[in-house]
N, C-alpha and C positions, 0 to 999 in steps of 0.2 A: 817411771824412773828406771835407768838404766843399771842392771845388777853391775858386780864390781866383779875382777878376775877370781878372787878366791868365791864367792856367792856364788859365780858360777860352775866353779871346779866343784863344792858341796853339794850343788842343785843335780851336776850330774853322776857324781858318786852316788848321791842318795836314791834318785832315779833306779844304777844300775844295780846297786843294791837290792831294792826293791822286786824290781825284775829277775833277778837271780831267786829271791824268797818266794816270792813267786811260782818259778820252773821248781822250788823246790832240791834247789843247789846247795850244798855246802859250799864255802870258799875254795876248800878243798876239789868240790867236786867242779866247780868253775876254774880252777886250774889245771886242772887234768883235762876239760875239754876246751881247753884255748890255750895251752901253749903257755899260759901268763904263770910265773911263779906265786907260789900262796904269800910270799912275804910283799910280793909288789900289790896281788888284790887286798889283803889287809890292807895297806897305806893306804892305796888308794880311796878305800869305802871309807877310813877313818878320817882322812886329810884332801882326798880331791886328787891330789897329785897321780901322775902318771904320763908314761909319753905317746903321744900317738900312734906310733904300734901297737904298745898292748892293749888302747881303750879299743882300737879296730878291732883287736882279736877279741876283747870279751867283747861287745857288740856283737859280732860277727857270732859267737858262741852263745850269746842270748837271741838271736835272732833280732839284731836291732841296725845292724849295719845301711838297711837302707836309709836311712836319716842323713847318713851322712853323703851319700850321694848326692843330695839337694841342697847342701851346705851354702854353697858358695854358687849355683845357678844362679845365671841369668833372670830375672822375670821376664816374663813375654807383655810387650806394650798390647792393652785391651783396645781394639776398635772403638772409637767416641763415637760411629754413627752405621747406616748403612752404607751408605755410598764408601766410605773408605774400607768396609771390608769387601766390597763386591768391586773397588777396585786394586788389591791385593793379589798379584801374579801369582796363580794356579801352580801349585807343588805336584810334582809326578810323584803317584804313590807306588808306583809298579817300572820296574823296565822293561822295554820293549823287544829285546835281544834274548832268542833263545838259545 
């Protein structure tokens, strides 16, 4: 079943929550290393709420930002056989120009 907009704003405050207890942070001290104000990471861990720059920056500040790079990727279509991957045009991993 598919969680709902607020389920998932609490899923991931409590997450980043978590993680911050974790490193061993005050809110305090995750404000002072992201940039984010203590009054927005309070809301935030209590309500979800926040806007996509400041969850970048605590991310970014827990070491969690890679996540969101992957967000929205593409999936790559898997080969159903050999034959179609052994006929899949050959990618140059290197250039030729020095």
């Amino acid at each position: 079943m598919m969680k709902t907009v607020q389920e998932l704003m609490i899923d991931i405050a409590g997450k980043a929550k978590a993680r911050r207890l974790a490193m061993n942070l005050t809110q305090e001290g995750l404000a002072l290393r992201s940039g984010v104000s203590f009054g927005t990471i309070k809301l935030f861990e209590r309500s979800g709420k926040i806007s996509l720059e400041s969850l970048l920056k605590i991310a970014i500040a827990l070491g969690s930002s890679e996540e969101f790079e992957t967000l929205f990727s593409t999936p790559q279509a898997i080969p159903r056989s050999l034959e179609e991957i052994l006929s899949q045009p050959k990618v140059r991993k290197r250039g030729s120009i020095k």
